[in-house]
C-alpha positions in Angstrom: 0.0 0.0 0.0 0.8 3.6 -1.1 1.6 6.3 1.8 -0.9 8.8 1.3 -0.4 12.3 2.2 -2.8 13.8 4.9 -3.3 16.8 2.5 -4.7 14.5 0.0 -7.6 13.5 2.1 -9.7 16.8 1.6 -9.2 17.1 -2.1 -10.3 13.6 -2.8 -13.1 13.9 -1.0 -13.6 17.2 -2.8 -13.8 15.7 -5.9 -17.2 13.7 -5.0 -18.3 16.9 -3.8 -18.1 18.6 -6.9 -20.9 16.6 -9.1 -23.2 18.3 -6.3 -22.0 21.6 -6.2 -25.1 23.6 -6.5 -25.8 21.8 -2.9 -22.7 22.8 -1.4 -23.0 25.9 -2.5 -26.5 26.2 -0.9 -25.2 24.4 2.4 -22.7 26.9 2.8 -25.4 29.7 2.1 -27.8 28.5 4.9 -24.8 27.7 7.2 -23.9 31.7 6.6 -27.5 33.1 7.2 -27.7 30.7 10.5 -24.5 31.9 11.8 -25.0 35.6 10.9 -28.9 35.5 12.5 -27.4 34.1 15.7 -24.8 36.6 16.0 -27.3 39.2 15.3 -29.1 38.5 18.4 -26.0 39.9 20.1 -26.9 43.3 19.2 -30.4 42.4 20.3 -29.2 41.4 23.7 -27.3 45.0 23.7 -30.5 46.8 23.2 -33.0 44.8 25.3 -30.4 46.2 28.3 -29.2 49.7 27.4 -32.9 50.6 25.4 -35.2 48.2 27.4 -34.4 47.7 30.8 -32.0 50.6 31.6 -34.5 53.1 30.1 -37.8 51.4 31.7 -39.4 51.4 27.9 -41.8 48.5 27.8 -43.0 49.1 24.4 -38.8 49.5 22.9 -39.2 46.5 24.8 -42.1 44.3 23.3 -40.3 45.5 19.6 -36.9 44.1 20.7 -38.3 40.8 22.0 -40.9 40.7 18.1 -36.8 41.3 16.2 -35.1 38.4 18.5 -38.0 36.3 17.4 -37.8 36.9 14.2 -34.4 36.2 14.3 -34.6 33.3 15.3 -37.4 31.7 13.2 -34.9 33.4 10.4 -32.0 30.8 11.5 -34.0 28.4 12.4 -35.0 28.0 8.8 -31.4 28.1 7.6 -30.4 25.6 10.6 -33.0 22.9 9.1 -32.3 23.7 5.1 -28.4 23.4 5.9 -29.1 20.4 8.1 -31.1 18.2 5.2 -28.4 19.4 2.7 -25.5 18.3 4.4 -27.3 15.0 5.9 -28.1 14.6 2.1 -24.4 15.1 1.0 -23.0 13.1 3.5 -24.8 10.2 2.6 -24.3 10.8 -1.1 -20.6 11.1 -0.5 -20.6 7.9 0.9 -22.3 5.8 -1.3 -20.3 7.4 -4.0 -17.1 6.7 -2.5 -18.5 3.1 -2.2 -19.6 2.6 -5.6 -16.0 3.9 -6.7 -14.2 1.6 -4.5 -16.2 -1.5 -5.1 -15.6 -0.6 -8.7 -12.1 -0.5 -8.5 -12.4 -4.0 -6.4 -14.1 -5.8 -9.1 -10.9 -4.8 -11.5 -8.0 -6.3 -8.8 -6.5 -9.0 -9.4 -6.5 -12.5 -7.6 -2.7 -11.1 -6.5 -4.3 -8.4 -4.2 -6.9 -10.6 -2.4 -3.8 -12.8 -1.6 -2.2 -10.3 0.4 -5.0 -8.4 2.0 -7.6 -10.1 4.0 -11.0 -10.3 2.8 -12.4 -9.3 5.8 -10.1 -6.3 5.8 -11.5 -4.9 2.6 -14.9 -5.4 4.2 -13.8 -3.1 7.6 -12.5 -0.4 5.2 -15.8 -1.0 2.5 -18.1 -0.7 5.1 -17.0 1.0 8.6 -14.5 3.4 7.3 -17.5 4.6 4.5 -19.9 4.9 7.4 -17.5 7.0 9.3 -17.0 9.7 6.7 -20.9 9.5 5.8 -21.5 11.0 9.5 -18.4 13.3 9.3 -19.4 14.8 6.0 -22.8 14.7 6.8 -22.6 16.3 10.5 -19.4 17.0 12.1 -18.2 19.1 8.9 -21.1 21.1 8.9 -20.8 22.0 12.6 -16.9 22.8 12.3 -17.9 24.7 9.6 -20.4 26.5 11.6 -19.0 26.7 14.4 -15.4 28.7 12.1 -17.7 31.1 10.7 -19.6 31.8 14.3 -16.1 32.4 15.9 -14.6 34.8 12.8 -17.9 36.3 12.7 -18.2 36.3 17.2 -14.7 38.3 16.6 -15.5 40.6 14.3 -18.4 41.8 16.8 -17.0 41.8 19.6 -14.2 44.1 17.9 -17.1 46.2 16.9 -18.4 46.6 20.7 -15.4 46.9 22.2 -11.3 47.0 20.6 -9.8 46.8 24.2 -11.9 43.4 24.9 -11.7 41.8 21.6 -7.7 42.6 21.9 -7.8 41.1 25.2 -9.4 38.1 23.9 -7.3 37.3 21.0 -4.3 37.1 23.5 -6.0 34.3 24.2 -6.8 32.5 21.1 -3.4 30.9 20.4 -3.6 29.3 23.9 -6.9 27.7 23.1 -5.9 27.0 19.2 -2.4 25.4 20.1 -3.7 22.1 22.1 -6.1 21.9 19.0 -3.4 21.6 16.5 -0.6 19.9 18.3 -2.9 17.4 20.4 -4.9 17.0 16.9 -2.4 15.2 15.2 -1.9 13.2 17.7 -5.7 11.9 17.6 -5.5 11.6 13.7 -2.7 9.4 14.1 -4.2 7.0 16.9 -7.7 7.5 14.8 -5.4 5.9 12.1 -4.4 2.9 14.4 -7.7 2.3 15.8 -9.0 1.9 12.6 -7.0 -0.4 11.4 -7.0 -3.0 14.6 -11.3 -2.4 14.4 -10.1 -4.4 10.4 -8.2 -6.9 11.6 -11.3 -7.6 14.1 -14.0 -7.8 11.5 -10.9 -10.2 8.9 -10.7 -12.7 11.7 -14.7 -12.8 12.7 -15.3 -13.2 8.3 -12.8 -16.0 8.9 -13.9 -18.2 11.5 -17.5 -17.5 10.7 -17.3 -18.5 7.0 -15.4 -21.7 8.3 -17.7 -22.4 11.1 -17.8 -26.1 10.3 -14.0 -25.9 10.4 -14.0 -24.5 13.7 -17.0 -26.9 15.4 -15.6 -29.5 13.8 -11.9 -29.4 15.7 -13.7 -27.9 19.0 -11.1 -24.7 17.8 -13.9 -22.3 19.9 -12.2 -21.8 23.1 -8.6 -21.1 20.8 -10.6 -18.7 18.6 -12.4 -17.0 21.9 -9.1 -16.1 23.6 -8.0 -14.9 19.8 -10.9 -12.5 19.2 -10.8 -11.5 22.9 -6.6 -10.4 22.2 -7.9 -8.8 19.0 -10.8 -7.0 21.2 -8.1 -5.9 23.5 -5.9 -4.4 20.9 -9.2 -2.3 19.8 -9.3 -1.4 23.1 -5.9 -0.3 23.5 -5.6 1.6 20.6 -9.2 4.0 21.2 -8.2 4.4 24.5 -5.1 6.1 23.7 -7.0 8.2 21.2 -9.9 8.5 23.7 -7.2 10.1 26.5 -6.1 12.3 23.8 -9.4 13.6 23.0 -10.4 13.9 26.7 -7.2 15.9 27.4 -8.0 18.0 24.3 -11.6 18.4 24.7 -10.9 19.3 28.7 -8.0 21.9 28.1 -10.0 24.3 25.7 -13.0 24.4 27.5 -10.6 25.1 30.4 -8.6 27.8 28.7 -11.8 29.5 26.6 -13.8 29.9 30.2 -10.5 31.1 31.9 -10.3 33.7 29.3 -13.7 35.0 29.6 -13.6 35.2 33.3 -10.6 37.3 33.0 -12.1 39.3 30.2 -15.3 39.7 32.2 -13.7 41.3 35.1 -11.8 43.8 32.9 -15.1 44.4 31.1 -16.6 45.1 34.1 -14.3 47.5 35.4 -14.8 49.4 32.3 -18.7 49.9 33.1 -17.8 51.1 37.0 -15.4 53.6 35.1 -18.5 53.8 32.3 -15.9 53.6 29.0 -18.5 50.8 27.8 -22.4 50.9 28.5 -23.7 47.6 30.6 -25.2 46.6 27.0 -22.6 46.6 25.1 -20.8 44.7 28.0 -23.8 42.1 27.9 -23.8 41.7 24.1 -19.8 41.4 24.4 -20.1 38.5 26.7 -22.8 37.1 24.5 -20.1 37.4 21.3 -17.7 35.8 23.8 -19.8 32.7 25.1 -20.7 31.5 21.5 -17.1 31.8 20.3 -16.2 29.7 23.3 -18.6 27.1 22.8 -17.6 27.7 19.0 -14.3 26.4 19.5 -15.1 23.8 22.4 -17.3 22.3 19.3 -14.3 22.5 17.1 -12.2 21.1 19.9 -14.5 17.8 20.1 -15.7 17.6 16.0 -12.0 17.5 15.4 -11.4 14.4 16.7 -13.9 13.2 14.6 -12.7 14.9 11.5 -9.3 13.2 12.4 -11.0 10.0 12.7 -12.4 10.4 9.3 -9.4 11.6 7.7 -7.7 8.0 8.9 -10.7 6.0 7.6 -10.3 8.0 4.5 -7.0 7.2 3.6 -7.9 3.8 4.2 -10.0 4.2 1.2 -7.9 6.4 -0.3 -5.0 3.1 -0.3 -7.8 0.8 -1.5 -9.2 3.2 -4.7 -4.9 3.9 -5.9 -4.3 0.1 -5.3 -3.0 -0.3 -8.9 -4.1 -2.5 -10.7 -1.3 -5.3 -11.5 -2.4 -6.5 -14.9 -2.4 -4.1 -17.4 -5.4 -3.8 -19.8 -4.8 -2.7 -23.5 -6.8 1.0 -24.1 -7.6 0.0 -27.5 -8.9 -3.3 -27.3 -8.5 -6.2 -30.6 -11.3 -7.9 -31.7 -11.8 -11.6 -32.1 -12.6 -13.5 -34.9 -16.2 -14.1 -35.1 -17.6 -16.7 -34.3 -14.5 -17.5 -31.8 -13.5 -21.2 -32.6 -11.3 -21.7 -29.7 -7.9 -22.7 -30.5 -5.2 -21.8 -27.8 -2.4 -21.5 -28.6 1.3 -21.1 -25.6 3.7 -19.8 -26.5 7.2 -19.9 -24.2 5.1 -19.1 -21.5 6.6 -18.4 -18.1 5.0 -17.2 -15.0 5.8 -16.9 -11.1 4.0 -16.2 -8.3 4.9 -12.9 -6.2 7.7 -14.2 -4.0 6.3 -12.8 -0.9 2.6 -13.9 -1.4 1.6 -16.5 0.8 1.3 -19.6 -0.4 -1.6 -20.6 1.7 -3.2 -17.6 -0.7 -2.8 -19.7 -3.8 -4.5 -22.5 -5.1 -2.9 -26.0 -5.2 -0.4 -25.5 -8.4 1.3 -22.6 -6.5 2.2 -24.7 -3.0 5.5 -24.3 -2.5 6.5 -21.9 -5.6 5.5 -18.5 -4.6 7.6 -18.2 -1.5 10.7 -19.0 -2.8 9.7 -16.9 -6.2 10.5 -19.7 -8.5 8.7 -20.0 -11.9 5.3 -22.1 -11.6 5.4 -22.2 -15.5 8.6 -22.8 -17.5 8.8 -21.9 -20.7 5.9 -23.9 -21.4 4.7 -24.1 -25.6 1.4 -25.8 -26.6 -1.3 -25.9 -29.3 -4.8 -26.8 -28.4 -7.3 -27.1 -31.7 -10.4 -26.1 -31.8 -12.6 -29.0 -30.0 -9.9 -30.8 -28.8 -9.8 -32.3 -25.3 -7.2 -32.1 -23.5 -6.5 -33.7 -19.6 -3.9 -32.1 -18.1 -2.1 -34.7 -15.1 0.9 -34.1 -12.8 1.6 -34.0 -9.2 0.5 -31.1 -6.4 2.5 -27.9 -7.8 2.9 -28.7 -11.4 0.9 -26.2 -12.6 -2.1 -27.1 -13.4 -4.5 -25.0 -12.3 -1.9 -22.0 -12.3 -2.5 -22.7 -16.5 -6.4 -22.0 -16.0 -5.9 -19.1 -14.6 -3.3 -17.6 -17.1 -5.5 -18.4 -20.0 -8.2 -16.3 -18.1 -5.4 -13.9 -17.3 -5.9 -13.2 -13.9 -1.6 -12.6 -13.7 0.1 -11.1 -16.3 2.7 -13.6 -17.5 6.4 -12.6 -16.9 7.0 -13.7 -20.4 6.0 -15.6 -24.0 2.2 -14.9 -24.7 -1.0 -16.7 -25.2 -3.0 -16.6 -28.0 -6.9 -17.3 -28.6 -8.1 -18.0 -32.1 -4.4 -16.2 -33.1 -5.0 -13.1 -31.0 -2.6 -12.4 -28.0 -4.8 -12.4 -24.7 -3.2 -9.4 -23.7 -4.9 -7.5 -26.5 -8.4 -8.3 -25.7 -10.4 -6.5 -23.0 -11.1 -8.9 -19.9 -14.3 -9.1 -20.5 -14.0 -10.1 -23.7 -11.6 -12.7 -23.0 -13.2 -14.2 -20.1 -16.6 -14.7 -22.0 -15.4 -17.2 -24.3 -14.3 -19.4 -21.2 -17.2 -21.4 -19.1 -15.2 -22.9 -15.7 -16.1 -25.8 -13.7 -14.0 -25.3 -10.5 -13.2 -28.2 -7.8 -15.1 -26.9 -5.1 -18.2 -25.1 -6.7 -18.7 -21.5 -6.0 -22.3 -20.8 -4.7 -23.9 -17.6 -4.2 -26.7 -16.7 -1.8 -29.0 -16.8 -3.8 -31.7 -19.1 -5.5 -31.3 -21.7 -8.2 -32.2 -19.6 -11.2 -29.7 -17.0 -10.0 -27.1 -19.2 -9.1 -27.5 -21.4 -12.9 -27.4 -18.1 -14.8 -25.1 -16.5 -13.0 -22.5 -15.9 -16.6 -26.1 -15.3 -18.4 -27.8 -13.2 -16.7 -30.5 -13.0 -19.6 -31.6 -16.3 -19.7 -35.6 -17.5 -19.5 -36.4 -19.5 -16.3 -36.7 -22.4 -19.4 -33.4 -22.1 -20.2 -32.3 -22.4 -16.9 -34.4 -25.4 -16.9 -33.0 -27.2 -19.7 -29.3 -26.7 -18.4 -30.4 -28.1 -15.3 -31.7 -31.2 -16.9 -28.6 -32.0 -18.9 -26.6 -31.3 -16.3 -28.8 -34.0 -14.5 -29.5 -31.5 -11.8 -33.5 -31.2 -12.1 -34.6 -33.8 -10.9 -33.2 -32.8 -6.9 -34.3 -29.4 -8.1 -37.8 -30.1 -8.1 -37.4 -32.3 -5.2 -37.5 -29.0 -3.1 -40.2 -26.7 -1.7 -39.6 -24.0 -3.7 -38.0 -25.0 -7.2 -36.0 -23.5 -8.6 -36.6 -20.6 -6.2 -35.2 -22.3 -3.5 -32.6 -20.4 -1.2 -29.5 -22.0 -1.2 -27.7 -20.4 1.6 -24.5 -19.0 2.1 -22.0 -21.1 0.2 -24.6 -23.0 -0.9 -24.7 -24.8 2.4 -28.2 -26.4 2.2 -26.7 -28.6 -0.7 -24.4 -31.3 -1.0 -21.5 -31.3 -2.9 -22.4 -33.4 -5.7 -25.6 -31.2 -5.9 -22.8 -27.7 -5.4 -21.3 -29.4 -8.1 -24.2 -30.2 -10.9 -25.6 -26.6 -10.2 -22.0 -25.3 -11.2 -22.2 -27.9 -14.3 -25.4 -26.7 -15.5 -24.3 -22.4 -15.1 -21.2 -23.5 -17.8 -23.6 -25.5 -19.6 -26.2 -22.2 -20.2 -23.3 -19.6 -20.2 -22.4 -21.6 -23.7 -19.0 -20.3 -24.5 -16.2 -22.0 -26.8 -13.8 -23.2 -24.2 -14.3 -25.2 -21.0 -12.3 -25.6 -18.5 -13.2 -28.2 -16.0 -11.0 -28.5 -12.5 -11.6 -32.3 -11.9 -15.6 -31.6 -12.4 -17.0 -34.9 -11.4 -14.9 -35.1 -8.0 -17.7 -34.7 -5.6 -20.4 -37.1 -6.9 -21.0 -40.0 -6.1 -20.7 -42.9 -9.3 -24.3 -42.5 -10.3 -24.4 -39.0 -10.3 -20.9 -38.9 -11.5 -22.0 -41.2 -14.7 -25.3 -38.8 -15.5 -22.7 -35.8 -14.8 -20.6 -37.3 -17.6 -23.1 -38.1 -20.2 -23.7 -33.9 -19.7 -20.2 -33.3 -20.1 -20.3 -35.4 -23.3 -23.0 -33.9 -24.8 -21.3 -29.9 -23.2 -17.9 -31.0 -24.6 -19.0 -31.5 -28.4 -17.9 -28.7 -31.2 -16.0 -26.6 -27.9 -12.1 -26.7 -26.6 -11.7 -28.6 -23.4 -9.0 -28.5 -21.2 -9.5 -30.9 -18.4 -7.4 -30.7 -15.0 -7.8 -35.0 -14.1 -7.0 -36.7 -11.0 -8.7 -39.8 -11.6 -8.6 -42.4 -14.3 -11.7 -42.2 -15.6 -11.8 -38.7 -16.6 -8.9 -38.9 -19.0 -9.8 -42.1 -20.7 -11.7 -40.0 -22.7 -9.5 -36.8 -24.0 -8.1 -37.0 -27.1 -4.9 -35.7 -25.7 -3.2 -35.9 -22.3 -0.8 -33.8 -21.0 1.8 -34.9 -18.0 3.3 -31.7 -16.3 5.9 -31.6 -14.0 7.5 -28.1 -12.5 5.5 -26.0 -14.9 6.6 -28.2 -17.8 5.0 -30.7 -20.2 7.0 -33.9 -20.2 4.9 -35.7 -21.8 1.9 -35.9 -24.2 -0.4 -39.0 -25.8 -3.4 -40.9 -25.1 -3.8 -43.0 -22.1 -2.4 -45.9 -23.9 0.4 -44.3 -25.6 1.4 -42.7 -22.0 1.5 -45.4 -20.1 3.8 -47.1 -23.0 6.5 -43.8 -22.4 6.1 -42.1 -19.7 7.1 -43.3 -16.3 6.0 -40.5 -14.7 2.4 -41.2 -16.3 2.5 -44.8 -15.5 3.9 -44.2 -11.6 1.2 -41.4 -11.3 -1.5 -43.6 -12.8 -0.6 -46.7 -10.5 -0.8 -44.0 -7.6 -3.9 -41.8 -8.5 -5.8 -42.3 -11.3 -6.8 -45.8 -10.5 -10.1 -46.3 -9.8 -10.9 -49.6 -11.3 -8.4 -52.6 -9.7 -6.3 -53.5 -13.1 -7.1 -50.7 -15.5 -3.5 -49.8 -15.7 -2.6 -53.4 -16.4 -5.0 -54.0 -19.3 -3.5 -50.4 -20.5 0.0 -52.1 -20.1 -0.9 -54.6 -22.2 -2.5 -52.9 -24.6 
């Protein structure tokens, strides 16, 4: 992450006010008439003593008391217009800022969720947002408010009385210095507490998404006393910003009433010697009280402000993230219709050398901490309609392949082409729609059925979903529940099974009909009567597209017209089953080990 200059923090949120200027502007007009109306009533204080009281008049009286009140209906107008508008702004602002970081999100790369903690991005999306929504919305407005009331408080208290108003600005440095020095130091712990409240909400995402996990190995007592040490570090750091807020908050209320004491008794003085009327002294002391509670609401909305300026660069790191995988401006097109052929080309790719390795999938364990290449200068043609089964050991890059041709990491050389056109070329969404994937472990959303089948065709009938379902033999436990295909699936589709996870998945690559499948092992979770309809599906999917195949059983390769061994991010050998287990082996050793499923299948391919 970028450090982000403190200075930045008000332009960039500038720059989401500025599509609503007209509001601003307005804001600030209504905050002006407010302020002005209550400072006004100064002068009314002034005369109600030296014109009402001092003078006995009743009726100067009654026509004083008829101006205060219309006074105050006056700013009590402006006080509600300004309050909607900047309520309104704030939470404009902030679903702005969220629809611009979730935006920028969506474009990061695998590489980034690797390294940050989903439930980090979640603290910063969602409580750090929240914050600046109430900061923009109301603690602005009242420092803002409360700015003008103490420029405009001076300026009439100057105009009653010089000496005073001298007097009083002696003062002003002592109650502006703990705001500015002490203010810092809140910003800073603001920062940290921020940051611990995101490691707080990354481990409670973690253990409650792998609840089973954590039931399952009676982990709750371990995770209790880890969430209670991540409380306590919230606690630790807001109480460090809380003491500096206190000690701020305390010290200018201390040092603004100190000063008007002091002011007060030269004040009065000066009506015993009668250089100031009792009036102006009363509406001098009025001038002086609301700068004084001016700047004791400055004193506590700046801790706030700071607060928000430490959520916002926590946005402000997330939205300048750059993004690692560089997209060409000016997009090529490709050949219609797309007929799949792929095409590698000296490909090699590593993994980040400090990424984790528990961040990666199953081809990168053990390659991206040391930074070694998980692809070696790897060359391959795949025709259009071939099928191709790609086998080797844990690490051999497998999976690492699927996501290149996808390009979710930019290679760190060679290129891959699609129907002749170099993948770097195309847009990403133009690349990634001619690819339907079958992953491993299924990816459900909470959702229903019909969401979840057309989840890469959004525009498909409920029929369509329908049909999909039933070649992906998935209808029939469809209809077996209450709802249908309306049925909730749950979080992580946890109501279903993972044969069903799986068939669902099946059927959404089946409807999203694009050239190129690639299918992680797809028939892994069923059991063999699902997994035999499941393959009659794939069949019937597989005919007329490109199919590349990650197999760690037996009976899925039997069937590719092509199979690739790959050891360290190199093909080291290629051939049908047969032919493999004739000169290769590895193949043979790894087909002995984990591709049997049938007691003498490799035998009677020995023999063959």
């Amino acid at each position: 992450m970028s450090l982000i200059s403190k200075r930045a923090v008000l332009p960039w949120i500038g720059n989401f006010l500025k599509p609503y200027r007209v509001r601003v502007f307005a804001a600030i007009i209504f905050l002006f008439i407010g302020s002005l109306a209550w400072l006004s009533l100064g002068q009314g204080v002034r005369l109600m003593v030296d014109e009402g009281f001092l003078q006995d008049n009743s009726e100067r009286l009654n026509e004083i008391i008829l101006l205060v009140i219309g006074i105050t209906a006056l700013s009590s107008s402006a006080i509600f217009c300004r309050f909607y508008l900047m309520t309104w702004l704030g939470e404009r602002v902030s679903a702005d800022i969220r629809l611009k970081v979730y935006d920028h999100l969506l474009k990061l790369s695998p590489n980034f969720y690797a390294k940050l903690r989903t439930g980090e991005v979640i603290s910063r999306f969602t409580a750090d947002s929240t914050l600046l929504q109430s900061v923009v919305g109301s603690s602005l407005s009242m420092a803002l408010r409360s700015f003008v009331t103490v420029i405009g408080g001076i300026v009439m208290m100057a105009i009653t009385s010089l000496k005073l108003t001298a007097l009083v600005l002696l003062a002003v440095p002592l109650v502006l210095g703990p705001i500015f020095i002490l203010g810092r130091k809140v910003r800073a712990l603001s920062r940290q507490s921020q940051d611990r409240v995101g490691d707080l909400g990354a481990y409670v995402d973690e253990t409650l998404h792998e609840i089973h996990t954590v039931q399952a190995y009676c982990h709750e007592d371990r995770d209790r006393d880890l969430f209670n040490q991540r409380v306590e570090a919230v606690m630790t750091a807001a109480s460090g910003r809380i003491k500096y807020r206190a000690i701020l908050i305390s010290l200018v209320m201390f040092l603004s009433i100190l000063a008007i004491a002091l002011v007060t008794w030269v004040g009065a003085k000066d009506v015993m010697r009668q250089a100031i009327s009792a009036g102006e002294l009363s509406a001098f002391m009025f001038y002086a009280v609301m700068v004084a509670g001016a700047v004791a609401t400055i004193s506590e909305v700046i801790g706030e402000i700071n607060r928000a300026a430490g959520a916002t660069e926590r946005l402000i790191e997330l939205v300048e993230t750059p993004i690692d995988i560089d997209w060409p401006s000016m997009p090529e097109p490709l050949p219609h219709p797309v007929r799949g052929q792929l095409q590698l080309e000296k490909v090699r790719f590593s993994y980040d050398s400090q990424q984790s390795s528990d961040s990666q999938d199953e081809d990168s364990a053990g390659q991206s901490i040391s930074g070694d290449a998980v692809i070696r200068d790897l060359s391959l043609l795949i025709q259009p309609g071939e099928r191709v089964a790609l086998v080797g050991e844990s690490g051999a890059g497998k999976s690492t392949l699927f996501q290149l041709l996808q390009r979710f990491y930019s290679l760190d050389s060679g290129k891959i082409l699609l129907d002749g056109v170099d993948i770097a070329k195309l847009s990403p969404q133009t690349l990634r729609q001619q690819f339907a994937l079958v992953p491993q472990e299924s990816v459900i959303f909470a959702a229903d059925v019909l969401e979840n089948v057309r989840y890469g065709r959004p525009d498909a009938t409920e029929q369509q979903v329908i049909d999909a379902c039933i070649a992906a033999r998935a209808h029939e436990f469809i209809s077996e529940f209450p709802a249908g295909y309306q049925t909730y699936l749950g979080e992580r589709g946890v109501r279903l099974s993972g044969g069903q996870k799986q068939r669902i998945a099946i059927a959404r690559a089946i409807l999203a009909e694009r050239p190129v499948l690639l299918l992680d092992e797809a028939t892994s979770a069923l059991d063999a009567l699902s997994e035999q309809k499941v393959k009659q599906a794939l069949d019937v999917l597989m005919q007329g597209r490109t199919t590349l195949i990650i197999a760690h059983r037996l009976a899925t390769v039997l069937n590719a017209d092509r199979i690739l061994v790959m050891q360290k991010g190199q093909i080291v050998a290629s051939g049908t089953h047969s032919e493999l287990m004739q000169t290769s082996a590895l193949y043979s050793e790894f087909a002995r080990l984990q591709l049997l499923t049938e007691e003498g299948i490799v035998e009677t391919g020995s023999e063959e």
